[in-house]
N, C-alpha and C positions, 0 to 999 in steps of 0.2 A: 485832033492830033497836033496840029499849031498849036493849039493853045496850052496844051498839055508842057510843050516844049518851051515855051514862054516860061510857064511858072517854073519851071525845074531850071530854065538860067535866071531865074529871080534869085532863087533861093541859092543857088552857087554864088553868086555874086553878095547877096547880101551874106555868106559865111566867108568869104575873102575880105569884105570888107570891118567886122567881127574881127576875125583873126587878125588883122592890122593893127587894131586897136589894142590887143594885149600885148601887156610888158612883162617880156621872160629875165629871168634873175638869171645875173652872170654865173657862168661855170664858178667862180673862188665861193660865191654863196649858197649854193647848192653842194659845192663838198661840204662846206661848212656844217650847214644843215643835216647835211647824211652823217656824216662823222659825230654832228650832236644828237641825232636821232639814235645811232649806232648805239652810242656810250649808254644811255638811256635805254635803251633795249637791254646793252649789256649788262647794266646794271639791274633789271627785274630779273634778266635770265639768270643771271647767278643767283641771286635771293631767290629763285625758285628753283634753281638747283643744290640749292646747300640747304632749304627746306628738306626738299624729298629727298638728299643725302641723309638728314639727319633721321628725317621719318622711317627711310630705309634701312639704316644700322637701328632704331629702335625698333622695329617690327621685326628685323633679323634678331635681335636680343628675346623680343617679344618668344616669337616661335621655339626658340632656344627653350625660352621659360619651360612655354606650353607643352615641350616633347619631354622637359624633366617632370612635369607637373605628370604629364601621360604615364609617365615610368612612374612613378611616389604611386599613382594610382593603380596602377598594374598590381604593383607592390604588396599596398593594402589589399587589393581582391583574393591575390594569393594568399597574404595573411591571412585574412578572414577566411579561407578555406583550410586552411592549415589550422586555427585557432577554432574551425566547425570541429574538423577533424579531432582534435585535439578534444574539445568539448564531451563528443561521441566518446573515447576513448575513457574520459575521465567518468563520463555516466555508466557506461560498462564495471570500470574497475569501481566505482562507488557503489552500485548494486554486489557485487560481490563480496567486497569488504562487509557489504549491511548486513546479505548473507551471516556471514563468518561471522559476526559481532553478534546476530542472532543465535545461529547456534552456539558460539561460545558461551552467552549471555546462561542459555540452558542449562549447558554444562557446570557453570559456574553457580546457577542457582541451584544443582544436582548437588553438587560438590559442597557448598555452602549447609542444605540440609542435611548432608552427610556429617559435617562439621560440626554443626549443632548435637546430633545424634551425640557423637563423638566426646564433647565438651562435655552433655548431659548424665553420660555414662562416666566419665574422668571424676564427674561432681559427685556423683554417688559413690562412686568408686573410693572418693578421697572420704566421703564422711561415713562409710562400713570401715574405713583403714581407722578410722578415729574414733570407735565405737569398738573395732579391733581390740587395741591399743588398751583403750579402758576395763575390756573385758581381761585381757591379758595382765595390766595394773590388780586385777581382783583377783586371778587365779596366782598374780608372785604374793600378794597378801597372803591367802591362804596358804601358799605353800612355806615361807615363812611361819604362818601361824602353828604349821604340824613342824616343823624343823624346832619348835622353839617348845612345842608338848615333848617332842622325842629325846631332847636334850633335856627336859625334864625329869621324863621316865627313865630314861638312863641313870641320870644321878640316883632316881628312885631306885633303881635298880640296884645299883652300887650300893646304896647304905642297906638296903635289905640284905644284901652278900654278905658284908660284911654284919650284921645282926645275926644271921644264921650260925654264921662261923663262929659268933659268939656265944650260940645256943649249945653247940657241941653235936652228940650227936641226935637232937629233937631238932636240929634246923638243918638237915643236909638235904632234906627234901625239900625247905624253903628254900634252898642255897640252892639247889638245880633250878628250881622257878624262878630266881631271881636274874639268876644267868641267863633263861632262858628269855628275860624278858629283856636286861641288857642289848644280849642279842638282837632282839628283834626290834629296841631303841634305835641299836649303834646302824641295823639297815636303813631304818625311817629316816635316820640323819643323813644318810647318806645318799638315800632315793631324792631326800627333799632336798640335799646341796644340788644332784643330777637336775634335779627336777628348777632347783635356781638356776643354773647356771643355762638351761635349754631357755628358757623363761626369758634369761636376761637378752640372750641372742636373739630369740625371735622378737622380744620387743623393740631391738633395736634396727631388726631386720621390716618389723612393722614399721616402725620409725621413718625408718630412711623410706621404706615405700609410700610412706605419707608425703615427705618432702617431696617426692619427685612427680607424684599425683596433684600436689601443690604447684610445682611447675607446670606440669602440664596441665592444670587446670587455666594456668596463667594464661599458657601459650595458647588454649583452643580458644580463651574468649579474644585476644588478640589475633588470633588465627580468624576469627568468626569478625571481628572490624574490619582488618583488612580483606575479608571477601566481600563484606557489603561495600567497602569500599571500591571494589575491583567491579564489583555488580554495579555500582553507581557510575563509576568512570565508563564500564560499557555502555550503560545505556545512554551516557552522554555524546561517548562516542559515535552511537549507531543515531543518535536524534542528529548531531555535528555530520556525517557521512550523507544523513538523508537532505540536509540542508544545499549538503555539496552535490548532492544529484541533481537537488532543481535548480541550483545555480547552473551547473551545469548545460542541463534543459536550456534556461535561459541564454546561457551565455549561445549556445550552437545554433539558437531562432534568432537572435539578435547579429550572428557572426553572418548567418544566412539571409537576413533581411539585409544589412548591412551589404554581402557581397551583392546585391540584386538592385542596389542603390549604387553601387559606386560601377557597376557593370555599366546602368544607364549612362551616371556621370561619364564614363570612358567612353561612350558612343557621342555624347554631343560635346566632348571635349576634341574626337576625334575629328568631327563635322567641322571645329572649332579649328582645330591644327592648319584643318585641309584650307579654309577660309583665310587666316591668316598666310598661309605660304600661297597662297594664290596672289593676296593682296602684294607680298611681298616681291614676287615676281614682279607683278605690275608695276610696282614701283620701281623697281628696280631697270626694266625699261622704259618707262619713264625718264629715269636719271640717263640713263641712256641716250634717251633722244633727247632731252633739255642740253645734258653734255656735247651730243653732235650740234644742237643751236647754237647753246653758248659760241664752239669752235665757230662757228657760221659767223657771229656775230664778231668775233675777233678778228676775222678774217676780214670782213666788212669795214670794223676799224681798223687795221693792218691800212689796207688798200686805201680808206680816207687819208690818213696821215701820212701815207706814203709820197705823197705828190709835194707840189712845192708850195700849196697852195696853207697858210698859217689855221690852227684850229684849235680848239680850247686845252687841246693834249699837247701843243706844239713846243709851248718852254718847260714841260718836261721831259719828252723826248730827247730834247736837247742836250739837258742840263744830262739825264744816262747817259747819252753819247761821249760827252767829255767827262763825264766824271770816272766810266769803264775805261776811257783812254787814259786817263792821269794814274789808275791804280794798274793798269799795262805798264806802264812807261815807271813806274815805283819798281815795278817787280823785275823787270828786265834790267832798272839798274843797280840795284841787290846783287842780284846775279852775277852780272860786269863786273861790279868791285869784289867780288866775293864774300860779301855776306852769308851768304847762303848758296848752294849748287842748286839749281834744274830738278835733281830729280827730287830734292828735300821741297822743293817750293809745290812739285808735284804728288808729295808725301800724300798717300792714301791707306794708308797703316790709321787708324781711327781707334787713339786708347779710350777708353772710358773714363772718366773720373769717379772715382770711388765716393758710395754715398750720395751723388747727385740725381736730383727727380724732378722734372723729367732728366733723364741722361744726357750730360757734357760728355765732351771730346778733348782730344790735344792729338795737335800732330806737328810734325818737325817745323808746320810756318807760322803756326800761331803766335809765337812771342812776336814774330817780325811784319804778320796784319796789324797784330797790336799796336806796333813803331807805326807803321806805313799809311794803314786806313783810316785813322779816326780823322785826323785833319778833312781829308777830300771828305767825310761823310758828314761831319757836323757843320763841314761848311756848304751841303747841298741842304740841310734843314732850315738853312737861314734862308732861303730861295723866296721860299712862298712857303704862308703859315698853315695852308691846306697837305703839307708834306707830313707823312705822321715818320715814314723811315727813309734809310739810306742803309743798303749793305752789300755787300758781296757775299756770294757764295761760291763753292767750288761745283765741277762739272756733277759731283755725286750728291751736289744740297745741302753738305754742309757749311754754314757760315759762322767762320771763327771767330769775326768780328764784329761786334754792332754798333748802334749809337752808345751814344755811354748812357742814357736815361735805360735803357733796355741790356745793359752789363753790369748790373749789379749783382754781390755774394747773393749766393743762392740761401733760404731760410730753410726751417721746418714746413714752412707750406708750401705743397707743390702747385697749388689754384694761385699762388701769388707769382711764387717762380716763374710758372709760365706767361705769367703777363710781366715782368717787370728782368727777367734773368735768362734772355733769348740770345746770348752771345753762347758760342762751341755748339751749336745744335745742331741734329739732321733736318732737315726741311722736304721730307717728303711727300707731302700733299702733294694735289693738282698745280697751285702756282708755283711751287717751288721746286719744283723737279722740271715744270715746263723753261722755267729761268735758267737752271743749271744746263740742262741741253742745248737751249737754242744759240744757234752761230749766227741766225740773221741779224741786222745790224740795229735793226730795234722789232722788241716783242712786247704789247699793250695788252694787257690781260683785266677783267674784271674778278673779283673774287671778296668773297666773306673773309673777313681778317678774323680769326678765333684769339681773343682776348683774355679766354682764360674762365673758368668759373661759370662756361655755357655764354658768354658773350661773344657777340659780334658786331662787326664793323664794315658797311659796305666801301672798300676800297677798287683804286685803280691801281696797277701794276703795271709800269713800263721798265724796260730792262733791256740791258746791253751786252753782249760777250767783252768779256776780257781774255786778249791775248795776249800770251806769253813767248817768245820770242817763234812766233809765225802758228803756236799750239793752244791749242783751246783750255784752258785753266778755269774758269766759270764764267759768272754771269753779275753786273751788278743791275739792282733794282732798285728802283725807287716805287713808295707806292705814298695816293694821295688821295683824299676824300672825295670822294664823285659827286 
């Protein structure tokens, strides 16, 4: 037991004398150290907050996509159901059109050889009317021929009468014969005029029935083309109708495979959605608790540089502290002489400028930041070549004024604008809104400087209130390469 207690004051004794022997760093080098430690912390936490910021509005864009891409998909399944349907529908009415084309086709080849009939009987028809005609040419010959004997025997007739007369009375019995034969001359001339004249009509009555048998022979062989030709167009059309059925067919397997395929696709599209918004979640707090770090970490900085003790943030600190006091002490005596009223200096009426992208401003103090602030700002850029700005803003973000490299006419591009034409802007990010709030009397912020064109810049942000006679009007910051 002695001895036990021996060794155990060895050992206290040789760690008192241990502990002697180290040398502890002054309180001023250990803030130092924390404060650089800090910034350096700060500076990953924001580059890993403005990562997953960015990752998180692209995976928000992302899912955006995916739920239009779900909808276009929807879309099509119902088309494709709609265009089955449709398919169905066209195979039905194509089967009965084929129908109909079939029986018509019947009818038409009915009617065709009715036609033919028709034409063949018009054709005989026209050559008995022309053989008519001929025969009828033979019967006006002849009867001519007896008109032209009867006009003969008449005359015969006549000079016999008159012979007899000159016989006395041995010719009055020839003279009755001769009269008698007269007579029966003067009817034959007169049957065969009748008999011309009936002759003449009907052959012209045959005639014209010729003509018209002539048309209508015309008409049934043109009648008889244009049925073959009707007979041809149908069966083109019923072979065209049967084409359209197995198009059909096909189109309604394909519209049905088709919907069976993008069904699947809308299930592991949907797996896909849910994956993504999951992700997106997560990231999202993520940014969440990076953003409570970062604050941690400012805070951290806050506290290192708040003491009295010098640190690598210390002449800029500074340099905001008077530099937000010079642009105070500008504005309040504006004010004084009446350049300007209080509530124009406090003007929050924010016009727009017509045509400007990203969108400018103007409000009632702008002409007079313009007079007032460049001087104090271009001469905090001569400070230290690690300064990239100098500006003020008002309590709502917007900064009317800036360096003059960063106030130039705005162009056609707005990826340049933004980087080179940051005067009249709103500034409502995370630093720039936390600038415009704060009343402490200095705020150290780490932050990604967006440059424009997807660029960035790891900067520091230190920043001061500017007050306006005892009232909060904004904030100036300075911000400078970490």
């Amino acid at each position: 037991m002695v001895r036990l207690l021996t060794r155990s004051t060895t050992r206290r004794a040789a760690s008192r004398a241990q502990l002697g022997r180290i040398k502890f760093e002054s309180p001023e080098a250990v803030v130092v150290q924390v404060s650089s430690l800090a910034s350096a912390l700060g500076i990953h936490v924001v580059d890993i907050w403005g990562i997953i910021d960015s990752l998180a509005t692209k995976l928000e864009e992302q899912t955006s996509y995916f739920h239009n891409i779900g909808e276009v998909a929807n879309d099509v399944v119902l088309s494709n159901e709609r265009v089955s349907e449709l398919a169905q529908k066209t195979k039905v009415v194509a089967q009965d059109v084929d129908n109909l084309l079939e029986s018509s086709k019947g009818t038409v080849d009915s009617s065709l050889s009715e036609i033919r009939s028709l034409a063949a009987w018009v054709s005989n028809t026209s050559d008995e009317l022309v053989e008519l005609g001929v025969e009828l040419q033979s019967v006006a010959s002849v009867a001519a021929s007896i008109d032209q004997i009867a006009q003969q025997t008449h005359i015969l007739a006549l000079n016999a009468r008159i012979e007899a007369v000159r016989s006395g009375v041995h010719g009055v019995s020839f003279a009755v014969i001769a009269n008698s034969i007269r007579d029966l001359a003067d009817q034959t001339i007169s049957m065969a005029g009748s008999i011309g004249e009936k002759l003449s009509g009907l052959t012209e009555r045959v005639n014209s029935l010729d003509r018209s048998a002539q048309k209508a022979r015309h008409g049934a062989s043109n009648t008889e083309t244009g049925t073959n030709s009707i007979s041809g167009v149908i069966t083109g059309a019923a072979s065209a109708v049967s084409e359209v059925d197995r198009d059909a067919s096909e189109m309604a397997s394909a519209a049905q495979d088709s919907s069976g395929q993008m069904a699947q696709f809308n299930s592991s599209l949907s797996m896909l959605i849910e994956g993504v918004e999951s992700s997106s979640r997560e990231l999202v707090l993520a940014k969440t608790k990076s953003s409570d770090l970062l604050d941690a970490v400012e805070v951290l900085l806050q506290k290192a540089n708040a003491s009295a003790i010098d640190t690598v943030d210390t002449p800029f600190i500074k340099l905001a502290i008077d530099t937000a006091a010079d642009l105070s002490r500008l504005l309040e005596n504006a004010i004084a002489s009446g350049r300007i009223s209080e509530d124009e200096v406090f003007d929050d009426d924010y016009v727009p400028i017509a045509g400007s992208n990203p969108p400018q401003y103007l409000t009632k103090f702008v002409r007079l930041t313009d007079e007032l602030f460049v001087a104090p700002q271009e001469r905090a850029l001569e400070m230290d070549a690690r300064i990239a700005y100098c500006a003020a803003s008002d309590r709502n973000g917007f900064g009317p004024t800036h360096n003059l490299k960063f106030s130039k006419p705005q162009g056609p591009d707005p990826i340049w604008n933004a980087a080179n034409c940051r005067n009249r802007l709103m500034y409502k990010d995370r630093t720039g809104l936390s600038v415009a709030k704060n009343q402490d009397l200095v705020h150290l912020q780490t932050y990604r400087r967006h440059m424009g064109g997807g660029q960035y810049v790891l900067m520091k942000d230190v920043s001061s209130p500017i007050w306006v006679n005892g009232l909060h009007w904004g904030g100036l910051r300075i911000g400078y390469t970490a």
